[in-house]
Structures are given as structure tokens and as C-alpha cells.
N, C-alpha and C positions, 0 to 999 in steps of 0.2 A: 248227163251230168256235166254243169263247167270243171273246168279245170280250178278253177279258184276258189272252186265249192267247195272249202275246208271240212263242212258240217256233212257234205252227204258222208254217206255209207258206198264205201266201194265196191265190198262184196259180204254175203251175210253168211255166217256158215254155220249151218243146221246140224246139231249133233244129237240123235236121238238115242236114249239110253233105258235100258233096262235091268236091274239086277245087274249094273257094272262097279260097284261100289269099291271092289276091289283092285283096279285097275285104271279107274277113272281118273284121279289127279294127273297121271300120268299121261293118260290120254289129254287131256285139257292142258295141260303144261305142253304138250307138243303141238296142237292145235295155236294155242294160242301163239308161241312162238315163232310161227308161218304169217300170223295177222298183222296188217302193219295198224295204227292205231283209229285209223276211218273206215276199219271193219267191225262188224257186230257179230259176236258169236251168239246160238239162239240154242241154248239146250231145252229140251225137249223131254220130261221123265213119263215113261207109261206107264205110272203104276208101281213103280219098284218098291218091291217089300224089304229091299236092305237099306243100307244107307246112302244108297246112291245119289238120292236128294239132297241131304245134308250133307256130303261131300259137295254136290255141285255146286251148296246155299255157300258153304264156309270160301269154296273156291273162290267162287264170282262175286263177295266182298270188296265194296273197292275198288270195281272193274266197272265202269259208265259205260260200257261198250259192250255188258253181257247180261244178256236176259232170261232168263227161267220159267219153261211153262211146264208145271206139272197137270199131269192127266192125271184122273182117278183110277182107280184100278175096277 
């Protein structure tokens, strides 16, 4: 990567979650606070039958730098 490369991605950071619904923002609020803004966070849902999804969705509103794959269960 150049230096001048504004657009790359400097580091991507993989947070895979399951049934964390409860504890999650919190996780993501810290996570995210480590990222400087030419990082990409990549969450990752397996399936969660709480609202771990919907935590992450409402989370990562507004966030150009965070992306969301839900697995099925």
C-alpha cells in the first residue's frame, strides 16, 4: 500500500459474533475506538437467534467503514 493511498484499508478487523446481543455495543464501541478511520470493521453473525443482528444493523448505521455478513443459522 502507498502511503498516500487515503482509500486503502489499513487493517480489517473481523469480529465474529454469536448470541452476543447483550454485550455487543459495547464490544463495537471498543473495537471501534482502537480503528483509526482507513480501517474496516467486518462483523460477521452466525446465526444468532437474539438480537445480535440488529444490534450490529442499528450499530454500524452511518459507519462507511463497517460491514455486516450474516450467516444463516
Amino acid at each position: 500500500m502507498k502511503e498516500n493511498d487515503a482509500d486503502a484499508v489499513a487493517v480489517s478487523v473481523i469480529l465474529p459474533i454469536f448470541n452476543a446481543g447483550g454485550e455487543l455495543r459495547t464490544a463495537l464501541d471498543r473495537v471501534f475506538a482502537t480503528c483509526s478511520p482507513s480501517d474496516e470493521v467486518i462483523i460477521v453473525d452466525d446465526g444468532s437467534t437474539d438480537d445480535s443482528l440488529d444490534v450490529a444493523t442499528t450499530w454500524a448505521d452511518g459507519r462507511s467503514n463497517v460491514r455486516i455478513i450474516a450467516l444463516d443459522a
